[in-house]
Backbone as CSV, one residue per row, in Angstrom:
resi,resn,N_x,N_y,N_z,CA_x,CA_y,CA_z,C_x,C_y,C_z
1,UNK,17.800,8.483,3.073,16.693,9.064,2.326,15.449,8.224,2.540
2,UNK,14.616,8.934,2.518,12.821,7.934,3.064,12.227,8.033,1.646
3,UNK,11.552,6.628,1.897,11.184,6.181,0.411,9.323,6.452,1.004
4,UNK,8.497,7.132,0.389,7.478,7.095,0.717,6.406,5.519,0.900
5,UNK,6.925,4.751,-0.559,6.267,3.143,-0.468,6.758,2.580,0.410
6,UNK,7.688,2.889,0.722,8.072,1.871,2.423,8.028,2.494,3.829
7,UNK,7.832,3.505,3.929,7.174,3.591,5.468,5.999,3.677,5.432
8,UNK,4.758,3.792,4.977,4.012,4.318,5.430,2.810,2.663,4.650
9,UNK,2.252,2.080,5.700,1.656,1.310,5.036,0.701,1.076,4.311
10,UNK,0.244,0.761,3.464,-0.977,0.474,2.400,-2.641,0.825,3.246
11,UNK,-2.919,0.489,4.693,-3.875,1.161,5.191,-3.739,2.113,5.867
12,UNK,-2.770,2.761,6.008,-2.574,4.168,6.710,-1.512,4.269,7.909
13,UNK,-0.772,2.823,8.452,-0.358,2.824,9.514,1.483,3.238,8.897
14,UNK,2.201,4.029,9.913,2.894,4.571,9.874,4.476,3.402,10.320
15,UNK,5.103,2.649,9.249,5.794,1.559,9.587,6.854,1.767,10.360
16,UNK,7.301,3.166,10.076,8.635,3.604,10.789,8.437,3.836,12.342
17,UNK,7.240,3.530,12.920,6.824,3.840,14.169,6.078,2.375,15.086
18,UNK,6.354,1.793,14.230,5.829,0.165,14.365,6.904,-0.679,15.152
19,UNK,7.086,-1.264,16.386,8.091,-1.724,17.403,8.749,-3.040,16.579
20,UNK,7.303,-3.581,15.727,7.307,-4.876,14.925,8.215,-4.558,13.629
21,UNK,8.152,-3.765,13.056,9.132,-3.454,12.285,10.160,-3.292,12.158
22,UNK,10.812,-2.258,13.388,11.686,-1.621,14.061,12.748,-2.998,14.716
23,UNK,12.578,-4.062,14.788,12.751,-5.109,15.842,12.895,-6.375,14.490
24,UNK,12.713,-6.088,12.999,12.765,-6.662,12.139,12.112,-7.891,11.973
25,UNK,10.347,-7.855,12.340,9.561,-8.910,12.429,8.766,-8.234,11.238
26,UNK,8.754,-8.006,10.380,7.988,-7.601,9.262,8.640,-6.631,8.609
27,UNK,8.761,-7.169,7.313,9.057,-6.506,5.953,8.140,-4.984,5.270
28,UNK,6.902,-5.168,5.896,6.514,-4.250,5.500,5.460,-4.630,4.194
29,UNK,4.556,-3.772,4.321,3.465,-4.488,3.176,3.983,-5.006,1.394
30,UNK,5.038,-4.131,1.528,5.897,-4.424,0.215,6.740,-5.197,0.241
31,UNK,6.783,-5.762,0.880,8.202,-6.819,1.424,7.570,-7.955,1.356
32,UNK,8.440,-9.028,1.373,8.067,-10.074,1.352,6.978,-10.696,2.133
33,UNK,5.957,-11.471,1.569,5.294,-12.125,2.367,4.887,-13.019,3.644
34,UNK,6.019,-13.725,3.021,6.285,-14.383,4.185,7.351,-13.971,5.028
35,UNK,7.356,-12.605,5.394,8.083,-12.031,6.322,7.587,-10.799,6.780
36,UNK,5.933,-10.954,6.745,5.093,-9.475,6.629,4.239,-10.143,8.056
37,UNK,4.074,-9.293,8.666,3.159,-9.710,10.087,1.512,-10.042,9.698
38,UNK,1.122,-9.270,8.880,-0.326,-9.979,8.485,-0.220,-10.548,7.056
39,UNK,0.748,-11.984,6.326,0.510,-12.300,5.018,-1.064,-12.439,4.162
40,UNK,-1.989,-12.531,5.458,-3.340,-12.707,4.538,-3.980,-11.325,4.252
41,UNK,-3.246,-10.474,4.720,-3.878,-8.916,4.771,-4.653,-8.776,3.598
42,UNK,-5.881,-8.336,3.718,-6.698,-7.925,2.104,-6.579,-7.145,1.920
43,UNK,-5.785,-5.444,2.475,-5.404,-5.003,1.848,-4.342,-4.955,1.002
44,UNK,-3.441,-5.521,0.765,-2.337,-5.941,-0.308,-2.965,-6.552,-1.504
45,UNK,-4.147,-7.506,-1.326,-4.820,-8.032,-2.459,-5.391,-6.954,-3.519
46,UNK,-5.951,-6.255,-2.807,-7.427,-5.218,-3.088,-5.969,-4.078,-3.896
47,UNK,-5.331,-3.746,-3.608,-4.472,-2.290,-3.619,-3.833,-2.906,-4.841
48,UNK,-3.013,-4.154,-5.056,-2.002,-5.017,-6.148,-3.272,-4.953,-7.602
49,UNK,-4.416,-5.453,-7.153,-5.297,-5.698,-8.027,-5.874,-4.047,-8.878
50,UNK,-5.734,-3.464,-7.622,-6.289,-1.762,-8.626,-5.203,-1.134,-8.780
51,UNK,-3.815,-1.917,-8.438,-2.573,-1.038,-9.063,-2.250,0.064,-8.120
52,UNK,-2.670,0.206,-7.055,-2.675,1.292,-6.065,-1.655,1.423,-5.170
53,UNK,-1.118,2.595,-4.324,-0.233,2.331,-3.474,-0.915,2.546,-2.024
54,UNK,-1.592,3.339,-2.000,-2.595,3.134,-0.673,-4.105,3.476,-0.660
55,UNK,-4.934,3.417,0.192,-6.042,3.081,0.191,-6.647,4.189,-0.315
56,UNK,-6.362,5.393,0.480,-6.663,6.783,0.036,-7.233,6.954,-1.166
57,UNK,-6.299,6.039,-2.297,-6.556,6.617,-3.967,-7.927,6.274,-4.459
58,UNK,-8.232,5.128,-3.796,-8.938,4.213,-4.336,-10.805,5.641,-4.058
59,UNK,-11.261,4.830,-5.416,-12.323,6.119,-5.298,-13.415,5.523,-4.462
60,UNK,-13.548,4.329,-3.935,-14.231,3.623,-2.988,-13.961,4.050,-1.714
61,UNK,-12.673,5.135,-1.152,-12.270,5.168,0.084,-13.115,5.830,0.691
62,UNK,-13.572,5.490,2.210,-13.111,4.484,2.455,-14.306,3.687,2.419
63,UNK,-13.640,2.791,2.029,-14.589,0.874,1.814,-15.072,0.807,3.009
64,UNK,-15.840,-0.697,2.642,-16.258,-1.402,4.059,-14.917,-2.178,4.251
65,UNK,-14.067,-2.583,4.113,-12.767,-3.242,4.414,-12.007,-2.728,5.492
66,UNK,-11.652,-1.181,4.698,-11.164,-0.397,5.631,-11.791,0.406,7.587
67,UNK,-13.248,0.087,7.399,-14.075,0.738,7.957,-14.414,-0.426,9.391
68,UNK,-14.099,-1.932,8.463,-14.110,-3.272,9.895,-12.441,-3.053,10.394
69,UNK,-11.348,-2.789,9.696,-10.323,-2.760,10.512,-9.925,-1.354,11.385
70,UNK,-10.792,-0.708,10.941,-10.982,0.851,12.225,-11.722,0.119,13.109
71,UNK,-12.842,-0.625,12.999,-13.637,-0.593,14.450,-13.025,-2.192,14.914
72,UNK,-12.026,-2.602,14.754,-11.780,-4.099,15.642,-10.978,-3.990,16.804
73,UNK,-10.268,-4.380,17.406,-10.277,-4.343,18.699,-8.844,-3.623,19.266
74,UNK,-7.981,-3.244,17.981,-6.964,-3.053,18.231,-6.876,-1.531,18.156
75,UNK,-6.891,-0.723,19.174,-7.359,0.646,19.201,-6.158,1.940,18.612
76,UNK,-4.842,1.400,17.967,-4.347,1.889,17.066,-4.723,1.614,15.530
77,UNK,-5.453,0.721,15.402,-6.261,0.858,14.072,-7.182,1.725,13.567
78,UNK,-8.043,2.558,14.701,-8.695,3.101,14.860,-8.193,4.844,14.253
79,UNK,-6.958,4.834,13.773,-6.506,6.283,13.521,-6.313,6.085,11.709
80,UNK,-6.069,4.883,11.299,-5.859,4.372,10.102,-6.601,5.462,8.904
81,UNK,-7.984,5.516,8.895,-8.565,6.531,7.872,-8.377,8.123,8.596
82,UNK,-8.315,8.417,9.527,-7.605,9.778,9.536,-6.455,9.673,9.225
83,UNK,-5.870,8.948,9.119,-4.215,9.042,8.841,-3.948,9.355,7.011
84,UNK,-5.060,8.215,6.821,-5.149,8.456,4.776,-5.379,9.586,4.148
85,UNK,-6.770,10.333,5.195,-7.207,11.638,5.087,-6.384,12.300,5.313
86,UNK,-5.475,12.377,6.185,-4.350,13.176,6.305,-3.288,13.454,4.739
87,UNK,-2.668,12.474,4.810,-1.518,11.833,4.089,-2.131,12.554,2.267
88,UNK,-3.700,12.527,2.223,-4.084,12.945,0.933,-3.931,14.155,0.962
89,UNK,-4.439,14.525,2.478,-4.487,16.409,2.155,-2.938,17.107,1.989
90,UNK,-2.308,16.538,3.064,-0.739,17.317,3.244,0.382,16.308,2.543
91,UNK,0.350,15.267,1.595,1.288,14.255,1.652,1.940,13.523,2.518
92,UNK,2.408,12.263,1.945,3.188,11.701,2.733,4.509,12.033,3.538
93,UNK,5.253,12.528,2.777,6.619,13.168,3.035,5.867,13.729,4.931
94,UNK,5.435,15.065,4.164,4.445,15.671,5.739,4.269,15.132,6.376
95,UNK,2.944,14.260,6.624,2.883,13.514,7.431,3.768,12.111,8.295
96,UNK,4.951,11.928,7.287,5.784,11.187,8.788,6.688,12.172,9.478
97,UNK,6.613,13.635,9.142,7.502,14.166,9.297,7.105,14.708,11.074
98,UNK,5.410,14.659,11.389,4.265,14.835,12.117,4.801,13.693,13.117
99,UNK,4.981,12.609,12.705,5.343,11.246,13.841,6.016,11.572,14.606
100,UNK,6.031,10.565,15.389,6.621,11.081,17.120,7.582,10.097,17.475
101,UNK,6.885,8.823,18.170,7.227,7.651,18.706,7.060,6.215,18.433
102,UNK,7.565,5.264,18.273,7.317,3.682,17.298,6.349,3.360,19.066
103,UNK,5.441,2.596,18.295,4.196,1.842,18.848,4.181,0.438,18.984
104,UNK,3.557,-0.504,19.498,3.546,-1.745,19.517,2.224,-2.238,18.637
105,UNK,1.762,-3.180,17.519,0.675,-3.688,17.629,0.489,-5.212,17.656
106,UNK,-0.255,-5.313,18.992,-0.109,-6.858,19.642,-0.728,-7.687,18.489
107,UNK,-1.567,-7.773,17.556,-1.569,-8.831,16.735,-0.432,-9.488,15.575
């Protein structure tokens, strides 16, 4: 059974499709910290602090937070706020149901 808080991550990226995950190098934004591929991530700060489960809810979406990790260099980040936009319009369930293939992300 798929738990919606654990695949799908806090900025939009889809965990069940993540090579890093898949390969058991990260827990996942809900998972332990020190077993999460980005522990300083600000989104976990920002989301814990407004009680949120992903970015989407937040009535700020999308921030400037979200808006520097679309344009940095890693060009699967770049789908992150269509993915939220997605995920709000059709749900989550839906949208991993849409996924295809697990991805690599080199940082």
């Amino acid at each position: 059974m798929f738990s919606k808080e654990w695949n799908i991550s806090i900025c939009g990226l889809n965990c069940a499709k993540c090579e890093i995950f898949l390969n058991n190098h990260c827990s996942k934004c809900r998972g332990p910290l020190d077993n999460h591929w980005s522990p300083d991530c600000e989104f976990i700060e920002c989301i814990n602090q407004k009680k949120l489960k992903y970015c989407y809810e937040c009535e700020n979406f999308p921030c400037e937070k979200i808006e520097k990790f679309v344009n940095d260099e890693y060009p699967h980040h770049r789908q992150t706020i269509n993915n939220l936009k997605k995920m709000k319009e059709i749900g989550i369930e839906a949208f991993i149901k849409e996924q295809k293939r697990a991805v690599f992300c080199p940082k």
